[in-house]
C-alpha positions in Angstrom: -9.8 6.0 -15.7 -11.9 8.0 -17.6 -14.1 10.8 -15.7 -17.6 9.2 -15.0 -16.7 5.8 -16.0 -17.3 3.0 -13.8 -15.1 1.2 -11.9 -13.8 -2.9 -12.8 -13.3 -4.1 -8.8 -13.5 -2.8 -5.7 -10.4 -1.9 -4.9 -11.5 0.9 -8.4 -14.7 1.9 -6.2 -12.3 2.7 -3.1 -10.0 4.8 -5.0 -12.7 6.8 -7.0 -14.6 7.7 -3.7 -11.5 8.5 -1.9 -10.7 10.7 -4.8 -14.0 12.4 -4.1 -15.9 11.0 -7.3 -19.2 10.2 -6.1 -20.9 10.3 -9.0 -20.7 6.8 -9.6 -22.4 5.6 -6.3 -25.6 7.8 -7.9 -25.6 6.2 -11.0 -25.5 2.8 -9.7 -24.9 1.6 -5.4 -22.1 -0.3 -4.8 -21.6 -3.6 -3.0 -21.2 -1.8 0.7 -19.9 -4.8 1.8 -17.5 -5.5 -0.4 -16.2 -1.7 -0.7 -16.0 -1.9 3.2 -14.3 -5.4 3.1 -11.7 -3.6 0.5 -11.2 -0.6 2.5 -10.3 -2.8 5.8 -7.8 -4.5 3.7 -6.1 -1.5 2.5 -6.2 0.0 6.1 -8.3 3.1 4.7 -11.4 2.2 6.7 -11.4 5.7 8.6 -10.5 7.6 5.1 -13.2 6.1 3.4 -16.1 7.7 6.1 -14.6 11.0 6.5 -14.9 10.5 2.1 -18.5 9.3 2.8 -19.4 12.3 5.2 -18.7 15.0 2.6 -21.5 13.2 -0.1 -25.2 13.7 0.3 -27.1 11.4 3.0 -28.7 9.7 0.0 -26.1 8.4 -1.8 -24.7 6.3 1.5 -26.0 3.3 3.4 -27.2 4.5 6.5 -26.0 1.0 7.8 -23.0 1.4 6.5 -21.8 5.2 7.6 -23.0 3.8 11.0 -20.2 1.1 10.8 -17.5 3.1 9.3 -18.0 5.3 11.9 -17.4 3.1 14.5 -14.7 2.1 12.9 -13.3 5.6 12.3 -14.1 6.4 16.4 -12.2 3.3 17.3 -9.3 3.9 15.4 -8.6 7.4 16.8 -9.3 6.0 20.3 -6.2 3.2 18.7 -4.5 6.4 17.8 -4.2 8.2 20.6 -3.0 4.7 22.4 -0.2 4.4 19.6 1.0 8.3 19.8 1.2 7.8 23.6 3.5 4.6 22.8 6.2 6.7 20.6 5.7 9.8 23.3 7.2 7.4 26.1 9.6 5.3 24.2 11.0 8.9 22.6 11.1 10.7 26.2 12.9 7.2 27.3 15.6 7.7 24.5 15.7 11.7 25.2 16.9 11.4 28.3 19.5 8.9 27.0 20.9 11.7 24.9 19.1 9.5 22.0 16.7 11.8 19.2 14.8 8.8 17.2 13.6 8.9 13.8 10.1 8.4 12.7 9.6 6.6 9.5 6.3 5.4 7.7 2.7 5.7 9.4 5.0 7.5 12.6 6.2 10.1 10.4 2.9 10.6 9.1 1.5 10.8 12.4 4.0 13.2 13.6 2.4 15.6 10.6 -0.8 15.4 11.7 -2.4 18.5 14.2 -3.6 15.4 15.9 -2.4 12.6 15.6 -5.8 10.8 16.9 -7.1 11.8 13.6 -4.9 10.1 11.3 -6.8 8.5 8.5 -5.5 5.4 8.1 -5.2 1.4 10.5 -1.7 1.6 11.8 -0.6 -1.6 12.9 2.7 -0.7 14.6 5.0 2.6 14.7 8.7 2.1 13.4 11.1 4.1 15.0 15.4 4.2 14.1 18.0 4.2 16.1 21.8 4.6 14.9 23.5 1.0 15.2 25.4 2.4 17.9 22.7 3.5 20.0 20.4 0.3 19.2 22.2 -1.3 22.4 21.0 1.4 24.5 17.9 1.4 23.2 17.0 -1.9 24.3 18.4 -1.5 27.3 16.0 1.7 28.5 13.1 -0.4 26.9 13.9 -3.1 28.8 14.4 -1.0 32.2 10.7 0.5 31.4 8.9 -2.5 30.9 9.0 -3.3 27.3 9.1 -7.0 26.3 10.7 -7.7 22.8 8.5 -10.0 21.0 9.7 -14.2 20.1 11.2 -14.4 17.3 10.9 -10.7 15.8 14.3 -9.8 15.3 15.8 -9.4 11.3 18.7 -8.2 9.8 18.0 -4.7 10.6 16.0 -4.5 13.7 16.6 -5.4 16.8 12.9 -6.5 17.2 9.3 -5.6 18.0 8.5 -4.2 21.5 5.6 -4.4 23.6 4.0 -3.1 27.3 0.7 -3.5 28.7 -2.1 -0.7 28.1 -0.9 0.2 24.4 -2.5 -0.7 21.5 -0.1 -1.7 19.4 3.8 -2.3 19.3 7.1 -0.3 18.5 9.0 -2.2 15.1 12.8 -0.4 16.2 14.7 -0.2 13.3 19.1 0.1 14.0 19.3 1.4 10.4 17.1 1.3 7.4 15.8 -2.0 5.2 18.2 -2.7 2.4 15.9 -1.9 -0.4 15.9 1.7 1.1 19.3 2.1 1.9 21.0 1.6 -0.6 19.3 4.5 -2.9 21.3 6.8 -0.1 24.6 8.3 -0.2 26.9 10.4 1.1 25.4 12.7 3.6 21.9 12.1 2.7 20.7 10.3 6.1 21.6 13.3 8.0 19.9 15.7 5.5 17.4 14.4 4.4 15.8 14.5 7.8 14.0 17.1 9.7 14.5 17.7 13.4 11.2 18.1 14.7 10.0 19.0 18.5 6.6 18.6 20.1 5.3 18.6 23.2 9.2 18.7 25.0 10.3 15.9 22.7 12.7 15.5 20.1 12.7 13.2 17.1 13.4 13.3 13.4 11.7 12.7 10.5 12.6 12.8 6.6 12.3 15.0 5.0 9.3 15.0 1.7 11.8 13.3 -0.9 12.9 11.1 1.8 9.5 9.9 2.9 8.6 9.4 -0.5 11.7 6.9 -1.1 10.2 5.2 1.8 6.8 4.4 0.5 7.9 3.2 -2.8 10.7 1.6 -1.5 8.5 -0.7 1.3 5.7 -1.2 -1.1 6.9 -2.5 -4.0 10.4 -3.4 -3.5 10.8 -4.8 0.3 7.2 -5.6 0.3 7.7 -7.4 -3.2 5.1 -5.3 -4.9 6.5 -4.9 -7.8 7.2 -8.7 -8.3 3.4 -9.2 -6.5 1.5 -6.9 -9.1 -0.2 -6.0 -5.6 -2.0 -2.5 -5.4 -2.0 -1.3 -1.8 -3.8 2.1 -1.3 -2.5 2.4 2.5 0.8 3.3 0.6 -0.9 5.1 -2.0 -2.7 7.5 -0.1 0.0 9.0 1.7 2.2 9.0 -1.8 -1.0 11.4 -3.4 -0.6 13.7 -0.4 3.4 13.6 -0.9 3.0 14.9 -4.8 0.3 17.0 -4.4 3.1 19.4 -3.1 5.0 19.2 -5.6 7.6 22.3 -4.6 9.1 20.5 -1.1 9.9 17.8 -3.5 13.6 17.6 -4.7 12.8 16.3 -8.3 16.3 16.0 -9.5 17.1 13.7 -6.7 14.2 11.6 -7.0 15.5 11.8 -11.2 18.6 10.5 -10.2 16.9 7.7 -8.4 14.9 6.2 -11.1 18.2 5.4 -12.8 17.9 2.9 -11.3 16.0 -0.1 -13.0 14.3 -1.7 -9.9 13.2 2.1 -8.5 12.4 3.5 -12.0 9.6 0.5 -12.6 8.3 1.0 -8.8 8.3 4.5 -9.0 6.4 5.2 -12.4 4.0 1.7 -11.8 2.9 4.2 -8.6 2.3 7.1 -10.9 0.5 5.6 -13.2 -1.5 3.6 -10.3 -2.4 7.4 -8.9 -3.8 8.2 -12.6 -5.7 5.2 -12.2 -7.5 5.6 -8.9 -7.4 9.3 -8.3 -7.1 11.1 -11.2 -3.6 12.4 -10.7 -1.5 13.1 -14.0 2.2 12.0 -14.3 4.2 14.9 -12.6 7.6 13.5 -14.2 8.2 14.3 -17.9 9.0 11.3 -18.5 7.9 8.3 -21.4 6.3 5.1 -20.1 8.0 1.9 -20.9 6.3 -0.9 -22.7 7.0 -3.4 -20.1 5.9 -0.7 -17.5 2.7 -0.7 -19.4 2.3 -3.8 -19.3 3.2 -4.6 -15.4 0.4 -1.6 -15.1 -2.1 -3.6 -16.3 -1.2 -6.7 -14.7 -2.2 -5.2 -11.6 -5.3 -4.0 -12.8 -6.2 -7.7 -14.1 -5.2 -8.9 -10.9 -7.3 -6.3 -9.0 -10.2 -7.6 -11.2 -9.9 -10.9 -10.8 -8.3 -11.8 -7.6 -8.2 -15.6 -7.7 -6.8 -15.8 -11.2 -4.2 -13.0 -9.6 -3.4 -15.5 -6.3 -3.0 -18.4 -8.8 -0.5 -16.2 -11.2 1.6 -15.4 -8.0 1.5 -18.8 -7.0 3.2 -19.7 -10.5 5.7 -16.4 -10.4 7.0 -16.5 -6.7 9.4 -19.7 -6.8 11.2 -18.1 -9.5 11.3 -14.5 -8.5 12.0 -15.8 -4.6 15.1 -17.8 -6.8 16.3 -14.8 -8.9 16.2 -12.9 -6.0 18.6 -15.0 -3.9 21.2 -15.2 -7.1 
């Protein structure tokens, strides 16, 4: 998007404020509650007021700061709950001998001075286990009070766990999700992680190439993204702060993964997405395909015009849920 243009949808408004492009709510005051509406969707409520805080008083709803920053005070109060939830379910597997892995919002967390002050709605943490310590790991949960939730257990978790007087619930993962696995090889699980300790515990967490497999991955491949047209800034986000150092990045690994069809269109429909929204050129030399130009602006349509993009979906998904089960 052009500098100083203004944006189609919401969802555009979101990304060009969180970008730190103001200039459009002086030219012309958004729908506050639509952009609010947008940003609780995305799960970038608390990024969008500490945005918001930086502009002049003027050029924001008093009404509206007031709201985003109960919302913002809220979610570090959630925060704090959730970090105190992976601090005794990693002590419990410590003392097992067990050193979990953090993966998604967790690892992200984990980065954080505080984790309180994380920018973004979690709505669980996900933790892994090796398959031969997931067992174990139940077993200590169990023992401490955990109740596994009905019917949450999948192909590659052993289920969601819960305990009174925590805000939100452990996803424990005995291996990775397919559509992230199988970009790995050889001895990449064990180096592509970083062995991290914090307060007396010990836990992993990948490494920058390795979280960034991870956010495409779940977006637009297990999430169906890619097949969706979806845009979903609470990956998005964290995938800006992931390029913008560009040096822990091991580029000709991530090169070697976009030979792969599915990864290639998820990975460069991202790029061009963070061009889009914040501004960020393409960091890989690399030429955009016509049909990756094309699935680009697919989601921009559907970002535009939401119903005509539900009713689109609604035509695709019986035959991409078909092809997909081929």
């Amino acid at each position: 998007m052009k500098a100083g243009a203004l944006a189609s949808s919401p969802l555009e408004t979101l990304g060009r404020i969180l970008q730190g492009d103001v200039e459009q709510l002086k030219e012309r005051a958004p729908n506050w509650a639509d952009l609010i509406r947008t940003a609780n969707d995305e799960f970038v409520t608390p990024a969008l007021f500490h945005r918001l805080r930086e502009v002049p008083a003027s050029a924001a709803e008093p009404e509206a700061m007031a709201y985003l920053g109960e919302i913002d005070t809220l979610n570090c109060q959630r925060n704090l709950s959730l970090w105190a939830l992976v601090s005794e379910i990693t002590a419990l597997l410590n003392g097992a001998g067990i050193v979990p892995t953090l993966i998604k919002g967790a690892s992200e967390m984990a980065l954080q001075e505080d984790p309180a002050s994380f920018y973004r709605l979690m709505i669980d943490v996900d933790m892994v286990v090796e398959r031969d310590e997931a067992a174990k790991a139940q077993s200590l949960l169990a023992e401490a009070g955990f109740e596994c939730l009905e019917d949450s257990e999948y192909a590659h978790s052993p289920g969601c766990f819960w305990k009174e007087g925590y805000a939100g619930t452990l996803d424990l993962h005995a291996g990775l999700q397919e559509d992230i696995a199988r970009f790995l090889s050889g001895d990449d699980w064990q180096r592509r992680r970083i062995l991290c300790e914090r307060d007396g515990l010990r836990f992993y967490i990948p490494d920058p190439s390795f979280r960034l497999l991870i956010n495409v991955s779940h977006d637009m491949l297990h999430h169906s993204g890619l097949a969706r047209g979806g845009i979903s800034l609470r990956y998005l986000l964290p995938l800006r702060e992931q390029l913008q150092d560009e040096a822990a990045l091991d580029w000709p690994w991530l090169l070697k993964l976009r030979r792969d069809r599915r990864f290639r269109l998820a990975f460069d429909l991202q790029m061009l997405m963070l061009h889009e929204l914040f501004g960020m050129r393409r960091t890989l030399p690399f030429k955009i395909s016509p049909l990756t130009a094309l699935l680009h602006r697919r989601r921009l349509l559907k970002a535009r015009y939401p119903r005509l993009g539900e009713a689109e979906w609604a035509l695709v998904k019986p035959f991409y849920t078909r092809m997909k089960h081929l």
